[in-house]
N, C-alpha and C positions, 0 to 999 in steps of 0.2 A: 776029327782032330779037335771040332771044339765042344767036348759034349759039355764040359766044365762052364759054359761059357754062361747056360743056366746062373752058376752064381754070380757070372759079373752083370748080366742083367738084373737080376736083384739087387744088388748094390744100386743102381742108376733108377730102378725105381724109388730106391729110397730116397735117393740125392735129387729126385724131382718132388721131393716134401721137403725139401730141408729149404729151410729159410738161412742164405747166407748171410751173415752178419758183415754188417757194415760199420766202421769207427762214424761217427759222429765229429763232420765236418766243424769248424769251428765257427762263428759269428761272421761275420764279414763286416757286418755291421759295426759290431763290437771292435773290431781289430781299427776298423777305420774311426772309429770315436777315441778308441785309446791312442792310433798315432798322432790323431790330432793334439792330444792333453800331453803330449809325452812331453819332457821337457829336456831332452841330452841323445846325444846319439847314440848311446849303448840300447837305449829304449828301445828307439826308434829301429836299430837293427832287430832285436830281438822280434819283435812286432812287422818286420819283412821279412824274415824267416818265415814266420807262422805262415805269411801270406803265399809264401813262396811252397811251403810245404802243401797246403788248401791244393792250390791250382796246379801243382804240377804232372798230378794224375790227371786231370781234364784239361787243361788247354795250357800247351805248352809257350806258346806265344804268350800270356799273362804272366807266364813265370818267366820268359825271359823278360819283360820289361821291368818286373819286379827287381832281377840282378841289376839289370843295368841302374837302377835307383839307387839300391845298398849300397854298391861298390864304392860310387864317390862317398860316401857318408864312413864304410869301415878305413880307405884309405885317408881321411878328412880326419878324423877320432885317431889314425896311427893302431889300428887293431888290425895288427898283420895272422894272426890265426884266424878271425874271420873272415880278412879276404884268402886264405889259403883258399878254406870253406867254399865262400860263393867264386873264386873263379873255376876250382873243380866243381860245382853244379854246372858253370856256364859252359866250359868243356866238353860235360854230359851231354848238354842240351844241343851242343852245335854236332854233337857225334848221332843224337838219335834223331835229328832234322838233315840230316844228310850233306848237312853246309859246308862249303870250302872248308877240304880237311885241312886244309896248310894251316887255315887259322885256328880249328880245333886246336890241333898240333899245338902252336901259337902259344895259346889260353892255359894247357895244360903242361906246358914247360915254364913257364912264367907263375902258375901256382908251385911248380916243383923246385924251383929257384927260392921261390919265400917258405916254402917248408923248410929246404934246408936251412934256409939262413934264418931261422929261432930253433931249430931240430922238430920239428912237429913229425917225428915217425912217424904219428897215427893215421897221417895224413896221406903217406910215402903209396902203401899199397892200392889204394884207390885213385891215385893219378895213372899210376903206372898199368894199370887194368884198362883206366880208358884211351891211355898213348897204345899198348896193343891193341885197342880194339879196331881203332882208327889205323891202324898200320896194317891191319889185316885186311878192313874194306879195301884198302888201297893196293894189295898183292905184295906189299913188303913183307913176304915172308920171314926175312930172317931177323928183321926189327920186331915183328908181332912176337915170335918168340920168346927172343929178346925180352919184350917189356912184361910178359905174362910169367915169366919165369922169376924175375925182381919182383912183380906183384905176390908170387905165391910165396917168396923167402921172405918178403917184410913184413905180411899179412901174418902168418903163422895158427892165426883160428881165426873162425868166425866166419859171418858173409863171406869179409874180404878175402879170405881166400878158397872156399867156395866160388865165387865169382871167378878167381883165377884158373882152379883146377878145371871148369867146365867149360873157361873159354879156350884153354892150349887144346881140351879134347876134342872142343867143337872144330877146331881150326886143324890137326891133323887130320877130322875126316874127313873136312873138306877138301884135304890138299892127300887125302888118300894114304895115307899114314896110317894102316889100322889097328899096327901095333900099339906103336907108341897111344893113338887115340882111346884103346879100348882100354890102358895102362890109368890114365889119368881120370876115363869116369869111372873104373873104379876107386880109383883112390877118394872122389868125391863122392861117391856113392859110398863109401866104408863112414866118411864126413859124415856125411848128412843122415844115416843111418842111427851114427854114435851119439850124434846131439840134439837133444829136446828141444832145445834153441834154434834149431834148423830145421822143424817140421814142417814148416809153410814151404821149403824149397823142395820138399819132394816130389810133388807133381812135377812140378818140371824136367828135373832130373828122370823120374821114372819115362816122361812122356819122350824126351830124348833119349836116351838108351831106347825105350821101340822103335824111335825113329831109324837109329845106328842098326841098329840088329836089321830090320825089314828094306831101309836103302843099300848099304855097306856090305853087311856080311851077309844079307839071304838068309839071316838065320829063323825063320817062322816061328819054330817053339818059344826063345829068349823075345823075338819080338813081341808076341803075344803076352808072354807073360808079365812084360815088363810092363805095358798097356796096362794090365789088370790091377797094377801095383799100382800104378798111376791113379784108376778107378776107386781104389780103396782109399789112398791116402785123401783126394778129394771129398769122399762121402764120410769119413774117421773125421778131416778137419774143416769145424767151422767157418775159417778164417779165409777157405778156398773163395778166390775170385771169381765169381760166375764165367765172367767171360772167357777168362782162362782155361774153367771147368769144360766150356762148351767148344772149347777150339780142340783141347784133348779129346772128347768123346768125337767128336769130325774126323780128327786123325785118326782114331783105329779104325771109324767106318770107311777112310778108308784105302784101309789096308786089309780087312775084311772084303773091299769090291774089288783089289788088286788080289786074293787069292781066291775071289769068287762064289765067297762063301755069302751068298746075296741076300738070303732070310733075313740073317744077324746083321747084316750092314743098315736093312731096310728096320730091325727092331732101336739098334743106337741110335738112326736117326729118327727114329718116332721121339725118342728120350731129350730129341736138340728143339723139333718142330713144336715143341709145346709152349717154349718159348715167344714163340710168333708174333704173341702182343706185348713184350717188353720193350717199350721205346727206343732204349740204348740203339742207338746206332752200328756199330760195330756188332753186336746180338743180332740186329735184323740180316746184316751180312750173312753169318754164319748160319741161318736160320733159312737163307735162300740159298748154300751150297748145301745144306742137310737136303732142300727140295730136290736138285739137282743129282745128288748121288743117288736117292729113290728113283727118281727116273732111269738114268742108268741099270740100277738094279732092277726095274721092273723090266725096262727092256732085256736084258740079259733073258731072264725069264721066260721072256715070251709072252709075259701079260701086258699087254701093248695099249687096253685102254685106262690101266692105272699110270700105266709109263705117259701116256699121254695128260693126264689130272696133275700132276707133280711138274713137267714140264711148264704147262702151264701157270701154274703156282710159283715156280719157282721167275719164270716171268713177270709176272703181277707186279711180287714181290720188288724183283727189282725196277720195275719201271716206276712203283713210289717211291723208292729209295733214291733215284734220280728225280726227282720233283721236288723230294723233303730238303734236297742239297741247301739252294740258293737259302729256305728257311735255316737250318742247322749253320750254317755261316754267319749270320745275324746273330744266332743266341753267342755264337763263338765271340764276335766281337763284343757282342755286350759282356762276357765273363772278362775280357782286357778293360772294357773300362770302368770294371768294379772292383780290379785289384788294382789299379792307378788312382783311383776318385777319392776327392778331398785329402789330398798330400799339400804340403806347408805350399801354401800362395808366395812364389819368390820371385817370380820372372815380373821382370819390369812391361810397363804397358803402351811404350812402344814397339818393343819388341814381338808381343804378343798382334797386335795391329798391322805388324810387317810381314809375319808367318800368317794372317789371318788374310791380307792382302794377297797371297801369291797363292793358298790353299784356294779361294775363292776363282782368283785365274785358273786355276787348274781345274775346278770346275766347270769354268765356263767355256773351256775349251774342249772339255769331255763333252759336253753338253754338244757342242759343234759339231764333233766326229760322230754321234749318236745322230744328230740330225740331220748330216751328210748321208750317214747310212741305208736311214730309212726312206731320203730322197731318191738315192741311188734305187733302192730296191720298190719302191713307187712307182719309176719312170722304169722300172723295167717289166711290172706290171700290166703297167699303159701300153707299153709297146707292144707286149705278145698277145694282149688283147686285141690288138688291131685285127688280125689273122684271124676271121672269123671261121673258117674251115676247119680251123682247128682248136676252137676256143674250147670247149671239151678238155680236152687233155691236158693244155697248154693251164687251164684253170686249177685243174688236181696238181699239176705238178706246181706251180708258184704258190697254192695253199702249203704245199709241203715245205716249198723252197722257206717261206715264209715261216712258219714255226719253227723248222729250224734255227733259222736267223735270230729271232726273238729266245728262243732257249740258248742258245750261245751269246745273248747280251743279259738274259738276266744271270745263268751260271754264273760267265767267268769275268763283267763287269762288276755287278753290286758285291761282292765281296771283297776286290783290293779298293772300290770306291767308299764302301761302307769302312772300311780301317781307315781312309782319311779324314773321313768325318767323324770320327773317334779320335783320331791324334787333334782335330782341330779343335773339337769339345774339348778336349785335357789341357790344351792350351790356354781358351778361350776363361777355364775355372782355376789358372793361376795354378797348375798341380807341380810345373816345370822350372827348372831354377833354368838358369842359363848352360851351363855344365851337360846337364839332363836332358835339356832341348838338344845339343849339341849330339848327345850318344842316343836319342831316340830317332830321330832324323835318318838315321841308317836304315830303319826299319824303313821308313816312307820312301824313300829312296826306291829301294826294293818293289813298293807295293807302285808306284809311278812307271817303272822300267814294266811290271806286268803289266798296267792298264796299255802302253804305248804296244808293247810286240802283237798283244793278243788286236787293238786298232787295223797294228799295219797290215795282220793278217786277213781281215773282214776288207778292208780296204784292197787286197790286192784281189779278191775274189771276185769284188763286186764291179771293179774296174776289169775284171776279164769278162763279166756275166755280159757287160756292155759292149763288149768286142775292143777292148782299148788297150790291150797290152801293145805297150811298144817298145818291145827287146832294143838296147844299145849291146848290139854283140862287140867283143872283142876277145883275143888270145889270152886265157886264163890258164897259172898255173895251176894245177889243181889240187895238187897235193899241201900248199899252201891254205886253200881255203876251204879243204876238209879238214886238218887238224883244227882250224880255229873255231869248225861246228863241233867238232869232237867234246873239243876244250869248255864251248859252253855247254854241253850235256854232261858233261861229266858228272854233276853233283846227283843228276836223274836215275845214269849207269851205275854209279857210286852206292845207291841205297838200293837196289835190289841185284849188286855183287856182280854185274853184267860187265863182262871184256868185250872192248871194241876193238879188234886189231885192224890195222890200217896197213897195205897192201900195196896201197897205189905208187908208184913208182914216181922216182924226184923229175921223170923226164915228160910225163902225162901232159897233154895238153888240149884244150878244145877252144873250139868256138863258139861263143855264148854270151847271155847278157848277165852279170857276175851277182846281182844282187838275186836276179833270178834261179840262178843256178846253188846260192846259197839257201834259199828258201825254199827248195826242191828237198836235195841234201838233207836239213836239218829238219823237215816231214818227216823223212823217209826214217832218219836214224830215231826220233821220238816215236815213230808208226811199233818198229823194228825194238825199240826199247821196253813199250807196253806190254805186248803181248811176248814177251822172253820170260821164263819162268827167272826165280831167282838161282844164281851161278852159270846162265848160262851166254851165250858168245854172238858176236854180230861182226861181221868181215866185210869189209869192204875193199875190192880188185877192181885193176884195170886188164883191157886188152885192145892192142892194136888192129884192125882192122881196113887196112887198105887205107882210107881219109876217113874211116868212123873210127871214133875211141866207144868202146864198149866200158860201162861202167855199172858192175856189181854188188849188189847191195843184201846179202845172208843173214840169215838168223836162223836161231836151234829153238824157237818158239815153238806156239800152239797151233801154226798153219791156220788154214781156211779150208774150209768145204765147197765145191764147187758150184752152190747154190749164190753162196756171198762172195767168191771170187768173178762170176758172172756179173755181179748188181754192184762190184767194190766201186766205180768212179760213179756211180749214179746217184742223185743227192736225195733223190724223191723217194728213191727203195732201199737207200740205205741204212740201216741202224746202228747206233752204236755198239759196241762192244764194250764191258768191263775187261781190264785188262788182268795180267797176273796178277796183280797185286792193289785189285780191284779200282782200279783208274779210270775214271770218267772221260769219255770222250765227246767228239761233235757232228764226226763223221764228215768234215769238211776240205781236211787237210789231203788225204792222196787227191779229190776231186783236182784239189789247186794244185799238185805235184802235175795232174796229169795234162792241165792247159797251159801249163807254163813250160810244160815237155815242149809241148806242140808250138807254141807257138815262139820257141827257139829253132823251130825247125829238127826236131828230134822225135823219137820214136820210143815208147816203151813196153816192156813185158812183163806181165807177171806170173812164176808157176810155184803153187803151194800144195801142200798136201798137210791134212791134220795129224798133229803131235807130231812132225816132221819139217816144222818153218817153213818160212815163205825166202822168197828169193825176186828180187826187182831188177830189173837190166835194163838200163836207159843206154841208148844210141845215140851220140853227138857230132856234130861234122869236125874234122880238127885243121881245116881252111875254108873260109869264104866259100859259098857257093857262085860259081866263074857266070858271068853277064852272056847272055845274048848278042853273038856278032851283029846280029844288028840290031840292038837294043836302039832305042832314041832317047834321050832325057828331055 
């Protein structure tokens, strides 16, 4: 069926000669010597544009700090078409960060409000592209519609309505519409064919239509083909994004391993693997799924010791890519304080002294909890060392215990700590009027609420390592305080399209200590959220049981194999997992689900099977357990 396929390998050899051409970044330097000399705000907007356009491809958090700069300055100036502008950017940004959609929403009615009121048309079709977009994460179907359909009447050419036609098609095949879906990419595909001006969107367009044909319709032939078309348009145009390149050549390999045709799967990814040594971060991802499909297809095969070389590789691979994190977070923040540094010195210096005073507290009090920690985990050391009969084992496991620990403080500390000593520097160099301080302050906010949850969680684990949970049980409703874990996952569920339906009944009740039973809970549902591919579902049910409440917890994820469902609460044999949507984990959290089960007095299960989810059932008493007739106090 693929003898032709001969020529799409030749094409990808070529495209592994072609040097992609890249635009040439602009000064940084330059841009920040010219805001300095600028002398009026029209400049000085013009000149946060540029900065904003630089960074927006690489680090989206520099480009939002940049908006939050402009805005006061085009509203200050009365230049209501460029705040149109930057609050549809800001829209974008809060729609492809996953942030509380209410305020996307927000941001992007409020630029659609100042459209109309000077008529800026031009402006009309690209709000209304990203109110769909947001309303579709959100399951408002017939809003996403709705606003895709206004996009595609005011757009009338161009991107903009490309962008629209390709999002109503993506969204009925999600919602299984395959008419109407297969209706509108062709109509964007008739687009993007017709105009010269549209050739950089072919890839995409071609790489979705194989997507639609090999998920939706089953169609092999159209799928395939469309691939190929995909293939061609990328090695025909220059302009193709490497990365982009290499995420389409992954997707036919495979769909190539889903029809088992395992040669060619294992030739496309030789074409991704050669990549290996391009730093880019996101390249080295896709370059450790290239190892991982090989594998696959070698086992398929039956050749078991290449399938076994590839496994390994692809392992390697990612155990640097977890190591490089904690570094690639530091270059992140330095690109935020090179698109903020040396902006007009406005903030007065007591005020900088006031913010320099409480950042410093805030220090010193991380500094405490750090130092708490490693007492904690010291003296628990000391202790299992006592037990010389056992000191062997007892040694390997708190060496593990112990790197652990230390890799979950430098992860997921030095990086919301490192962005406060970035906003402090910006302070400290007079970059912030008072206005600016006030709307950058959100951000810190933010990065204070992670340092504090990710604490209390090390803090409750290490206070169990010690034997010192001490549940305050009482009658908890419960369906109350699973929508308000729901409620804080939401934005997590939100960005990889995952429905939590909730089950639980308004009459559920148990006995338990409440802050513990929320911290159970909201594991389970972040465990359950990771490893769920994107579109798919998590349920959570009750069931009465004589005086036990039975409490269910489902997912349509990637399951587990019975090697790591055996070692899942063991901290020493545990490893992390990349999740679907390649999520870094710690491996610490079921361990704390499953002591904080216990020592409520509760029981738990877990039965998974791979590419078939997992499923968790905790057991809780729903009264007091009754005293001893002759207890004594």
């Amino acid at each position: 069926m693929f003898v032709r396929l001969c020529f799409f390998i030749a094409l990808f050899q070529l495209a592994s000669c072609l040097s992609h051409a890249q635009s040439t970044p602009p000064s940084v330097t330059t841009l920040k010597g010219d805001y300095k000399r600028a002398t009026n705000d029209r400049q000085r907007l013009e000149i946060l544009k540029q900065l904003f356009a630089y960074y927006r491809p690489i680090d989206v958090d520099s480009a939002q700090i940049i908006l939050d700069l402009a805005l006061p300055i085009a509203r200050r100036s009365k230049d209501t078409k460029t705040e149109v502008f930057l609050l549809t950017k800001q829209g974008t940004l809060y729609r492809m960060n996953k942030a509380n959609p209410k305020t996307g929403l927000a941001v992007y009615f409020q630029a659609l409000q100042l459209a109309e009121s000077i008529s800026d048309s031009a402006a009309f079709s690209d709000i209304y592209y990203g109110i769909g977009r947001i309303q579709d994460d959100q399951q408002n179907k017939e809003e996403a519609v709705k606003a895709f359909l206004t996009a595609i009447q005011t757009a009338k050419t161009g991107v903009a309505l490309y962008n629209g036609l390709e999002s109503l098609a993506v969204h009925y095949a999600n919602n299984k519409n395959l008419t109407e879906a297969e209706k509108y990419f062709k109509k964007a595909e008739n687009l993007v064919i017709g105009s010269a001006d549209l050739a950089n969107y072919r890839l995409r367009l071609f790489s979705n239509l194989g997507e639609f044909y090999s998920q939706y319709k089953q169609d092999t032939t159209k799928s395939v083909s469309y691939f190929r078309r995909a293939a061609v348009s990328a090695v025909t145009n220059p302009q193709t994004d490497l990365t982009r390149y290499l995420v389409e050549t992954k997707g036919l390999a495979v769909t190539l391993l889903n029809l088992k045709d395992y040669k060619n799967c294992i030739l496309l990814c030789r074409k991704v693997v050669i990549y290996r040594n391009n730093p880019k971060h996101n390249i080295q991802l896709i370059v450790a799924y290239a190892y991982h499909l090989m594998f696959k297809a070698y086992k398929a095969l039956g050749n078991y010791q290449q399938a076994v070389i590839y496994a390994d590789s692809a392992q390697v691979l990612s155990d640097t890519l977890a190591r490089r994190t904690a570094s690639e977070n530091i270059k992140k923040e330095t690109y935020k304080l090179e698109a903020a540094f040396n902006l007009e010195r406005k903030q007065k210096e007591v005020e900088f002294l006031a913010q320099k005073q409480k950042t410093q507290q805030l220090w010193i009090w991380t500094a405490f909890f750090v130092a708490v920690l490693l007492s904690v985990f010291s003296w628990i050391v000391y202790r299992n060392r006592q037990n010389l009969a056992k000191q062997k084992v007892e040694l390997t496991h708190l060496n593990t215990t112990k790197d652990k620990l230390f890799a979950i403080l430098s992860h997921d500390l030095r990086s919301p700590v490192g962005a406060l000593e970035n906003i402090l520097m910006l302070t400290n160099w007079g970059a912030l009027s008072q206005t600016e301080f006030t709307e950058t302050t959100q951000q810190l906010s933010q990065r204070v609420s992670q340092v504090r949850t990710m604490l209390d969680n090390l803090l409750q684990w290490s206070v169990s390592q010690m034997g010192g949970i001490k549940p305050v049980k009482e009658p908890i409703h419960l369906l109350n305080l699973l929508e308000n874990q729901i409620q804080v996952l939401s934005p997590a569920s939100a960005k990889k399209s995952i429905k939590i339906i909730n089950s639980v009944s308004d009459t559920s009740t148990l006995v338990a200590d409440k802050n513990h039973l929320a911290v159970i809970l909201r594991n389970l549902l972040q465990n359950a959220i990771k490893f769920t591919n994107t579109g798919g579902s998590i349920s959570v049910k009750t069931q009465q049981q004589q005086d036990t409440l039975l409490i269910e917890v489902s997912d349509t994820g990637i399951g587990m194999s019975k090697e790591r469902l055996a070692n899942l609460f063991r901290l020493n044999t545990t490893s992390s997992k990349l999740g679907t949507d390649f999520e870094q984990g710690t491996g610490l959290g079921l361990i704390l689900v499953k002591e904080l089960v216990e020592a409520n007095e509760g029981t738990i299960e877990v039965t998974s099977e791979l590419n078939k989810g997992t499923q968790f059932k905790l057991y809780f008493r729903t009264s007091p357990r009754p005293c001893p007739e002759n207890a004594t106090f």
